[in-house]
N, C-alpha and C positions, 0 to 999 in steps of 0.2 A: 446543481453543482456550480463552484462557482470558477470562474476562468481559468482565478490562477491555484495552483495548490502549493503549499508547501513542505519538500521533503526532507528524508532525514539523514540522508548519506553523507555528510558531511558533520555530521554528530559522531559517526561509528568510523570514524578512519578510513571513507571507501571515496576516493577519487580516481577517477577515471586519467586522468591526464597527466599527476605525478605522485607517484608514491610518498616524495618529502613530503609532502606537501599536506600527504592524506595522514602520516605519521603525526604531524604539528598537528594535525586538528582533533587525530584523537586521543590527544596529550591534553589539549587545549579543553575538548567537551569532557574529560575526564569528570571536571566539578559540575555539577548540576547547574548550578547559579552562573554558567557561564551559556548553556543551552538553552534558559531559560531568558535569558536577557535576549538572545539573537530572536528567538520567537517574540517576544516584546517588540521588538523590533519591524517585525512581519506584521504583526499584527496592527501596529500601531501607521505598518504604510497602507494597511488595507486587505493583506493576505491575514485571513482568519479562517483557513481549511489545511488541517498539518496531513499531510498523508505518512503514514510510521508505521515502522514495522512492532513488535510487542516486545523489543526488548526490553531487559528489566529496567532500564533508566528511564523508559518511556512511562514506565508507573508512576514516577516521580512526578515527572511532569502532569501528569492526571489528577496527580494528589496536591500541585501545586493550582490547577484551573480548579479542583472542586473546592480550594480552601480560600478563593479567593472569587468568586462568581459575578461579583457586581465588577472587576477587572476586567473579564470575560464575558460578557454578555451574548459575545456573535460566533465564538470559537468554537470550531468542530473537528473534531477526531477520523480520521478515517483510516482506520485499522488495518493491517494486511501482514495476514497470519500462514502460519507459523513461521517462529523463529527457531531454527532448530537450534543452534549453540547454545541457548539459555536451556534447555530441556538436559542437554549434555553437561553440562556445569551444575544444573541445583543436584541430579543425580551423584555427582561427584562431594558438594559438597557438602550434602542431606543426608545420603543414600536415597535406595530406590523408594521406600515408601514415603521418608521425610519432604524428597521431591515432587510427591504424590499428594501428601500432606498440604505443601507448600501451592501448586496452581490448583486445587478442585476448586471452585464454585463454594461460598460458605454456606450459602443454604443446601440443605440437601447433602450434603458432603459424602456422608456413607452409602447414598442411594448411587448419586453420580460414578462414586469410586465403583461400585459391583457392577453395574453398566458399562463402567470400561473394560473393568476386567472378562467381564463376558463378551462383551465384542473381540477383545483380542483374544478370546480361547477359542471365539466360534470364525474368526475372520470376518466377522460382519463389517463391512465397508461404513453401511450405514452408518452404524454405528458407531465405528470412529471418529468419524468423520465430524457429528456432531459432539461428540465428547470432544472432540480437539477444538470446534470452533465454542464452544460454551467454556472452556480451560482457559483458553485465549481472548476471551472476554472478560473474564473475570476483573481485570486492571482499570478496564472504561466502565465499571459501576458508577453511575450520576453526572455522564458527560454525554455531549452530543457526538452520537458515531451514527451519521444517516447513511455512510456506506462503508460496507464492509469487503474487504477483499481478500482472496485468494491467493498467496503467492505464487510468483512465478516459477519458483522449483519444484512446487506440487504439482502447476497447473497443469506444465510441461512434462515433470514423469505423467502425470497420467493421462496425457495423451499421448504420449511414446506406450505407455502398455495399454491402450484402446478403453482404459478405464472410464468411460463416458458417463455411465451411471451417477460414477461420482460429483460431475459438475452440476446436475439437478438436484441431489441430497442437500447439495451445499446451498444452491439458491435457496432452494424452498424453507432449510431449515431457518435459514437470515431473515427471510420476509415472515414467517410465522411466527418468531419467536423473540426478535430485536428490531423490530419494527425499523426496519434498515433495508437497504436494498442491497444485494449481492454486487459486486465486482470479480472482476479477474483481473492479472496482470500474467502477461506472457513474452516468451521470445519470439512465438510464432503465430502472429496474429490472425493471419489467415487460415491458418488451421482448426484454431480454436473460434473463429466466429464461425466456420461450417459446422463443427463439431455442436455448438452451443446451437445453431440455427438448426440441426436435427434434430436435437433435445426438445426442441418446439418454446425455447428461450427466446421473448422476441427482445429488439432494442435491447442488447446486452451491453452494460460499461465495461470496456476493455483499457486496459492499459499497455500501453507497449512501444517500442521504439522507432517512433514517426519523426525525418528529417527528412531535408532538403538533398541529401547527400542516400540516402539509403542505407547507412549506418546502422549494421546491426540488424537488418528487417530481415529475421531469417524465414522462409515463405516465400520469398523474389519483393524487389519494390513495387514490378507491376501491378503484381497481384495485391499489392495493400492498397496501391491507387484505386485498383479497378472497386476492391469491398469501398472504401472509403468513398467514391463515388457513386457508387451503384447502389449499395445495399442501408440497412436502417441500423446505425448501433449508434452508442456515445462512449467518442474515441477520446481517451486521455493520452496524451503523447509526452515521452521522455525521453533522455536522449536526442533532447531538439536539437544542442549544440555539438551533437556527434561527436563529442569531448574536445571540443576547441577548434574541431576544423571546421566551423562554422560562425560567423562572426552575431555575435547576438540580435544586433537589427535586422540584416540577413534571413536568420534561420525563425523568427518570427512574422517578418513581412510573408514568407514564403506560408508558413504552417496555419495564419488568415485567412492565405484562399484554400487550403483543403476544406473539402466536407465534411461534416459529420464531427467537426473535433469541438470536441465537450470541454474538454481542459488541457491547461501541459501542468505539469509537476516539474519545479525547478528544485534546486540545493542552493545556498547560499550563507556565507559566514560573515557578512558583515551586513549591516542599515545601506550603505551603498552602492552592493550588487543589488540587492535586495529591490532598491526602489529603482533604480535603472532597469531591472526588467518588470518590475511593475508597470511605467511610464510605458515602456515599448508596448505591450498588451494591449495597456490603456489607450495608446495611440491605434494600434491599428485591429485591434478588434471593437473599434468603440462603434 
């Protein structure tokens, strides 16, 4: 993976530090060609790993890197699934089968559909499980997604309902079937590296809110020091600027000497932020 990654919360109206702020930009990312240029952007200072979640704008962007390849040469996807609101919405604006219609897989279409339908009449976990991550693949057909991830509102209900099961279906079906390696993203990172380390998952990529400040590290901070220093994963950390109470040099000088960390995942909306924490990276992870 590579150092830095780039995310998408500043695409979808989600800022953490002012809501005006978060309203302008997703007024602003509303047009395509305006999302598409800030990744130009990233890309063009060196950041060419997008971490996104599968909202339906994010197709665009897919269908804009496969229609242009020789643009792209280095650029990679990293997926992190499910997006529930687009699933609530095509239902609304499809109905339920048209919505149905609308994410299956184009090969296979009628097999895939009976498979889900029998997984949700038998409650087969498995089963859903990969029908959801193969639904949600569908948009990265002929792009590079060498990780794939789990969101953190699934990861976390199901470890709040002891669903454990679930986190090996998921790995295994990633690595057998998308030749990609599994990720997770969580609130409670220490939780889910025991949880994942029973599973007999080893060096698991996790994503989750590693700062200077302990912002957000729901688990205790200790406790993420202590895994981070002690134990084997590759930690992708967000939330490095604990949403502004951390000054950018600061909370990068600091996240250098932790162990184990694999990458941060930043947001940024202009060429500016952009390569300003690119530089800091560059300076002190080099």
């Amino acid at each position: 993976m590579d150092k830095l990654l780039f995310g998408d919360n500043q695409f979808f109206g989600i800022n953490h530090m002012s809501e005006e702020k978060a309203r302008a930009q997703s007024m602003r990312f509303q047009n395509i060609e305006n999302v598409i240029s800030v990744l130009d952007a990233a890309y063009d200072e060196g950041v060419k790993t997008f971490m996104c979640t599968t909202h339906d704008r994010i197709a665009l962007v897919c269908d804009h890197v496969r229609a242009n390849p020789d643009k792209y040469p280095d650029f990679k996807f990293f997926p992190c699934m499910p997006y529930a609101h687009k699933y609530a919405n095509a239902v609304t604006d499809h109905g339920m089968m048209g919505a149905l219609t609308h994410f299956m897989p184009d090969d296979g279409l009628l097999k895939t559909a009976l498979r889900g339908s029998m997984s949700l009449a038998t409650k087969d976990i498995e089963g859903i499980i990969k029908i959801l991550v193969d639904v949600e693949m569908k948009m990265f057909q002929g792009v590079e997604t060498p990780v794939i991830f789990l969101q953190n509102v699934i990861v976390d209900l199901l470890l709040g309902m002891g669903m454990k099961d679930a986190f090996k279906i998921f790995h295994d079906h990633v690595l057998e079937n998308y030749d990609a390696e599994p990720g997770f993203i969580t609130m409670n990172m220490p939780m889910l590296f025991e949880t994942l380390d029973g599973l007999g998952i080893e060096n698991p990529i996790i994503c989750s809110n590693i700062n200077k400040i302990g912002f957000r590290t729901c688990g205790g901070f200790d406790r993420y020091k202590e895994i981070l220093e002690n134990e084997k994963l590759r930690a992708i950390a967000m939330s490095v600027y604990a949403s502004g109470a951390i000054a950018p040099r600061e909370a990068i000088e600091w996240l250098s000497q932790v162990p184990n960390i694999e990458s941060m995942v930043f947001g940024a909306s202009s060429r500016t932020n952009i390569r300003s924490t690119r530089e800091l990276v560059d300076e002190y992870f080099a």
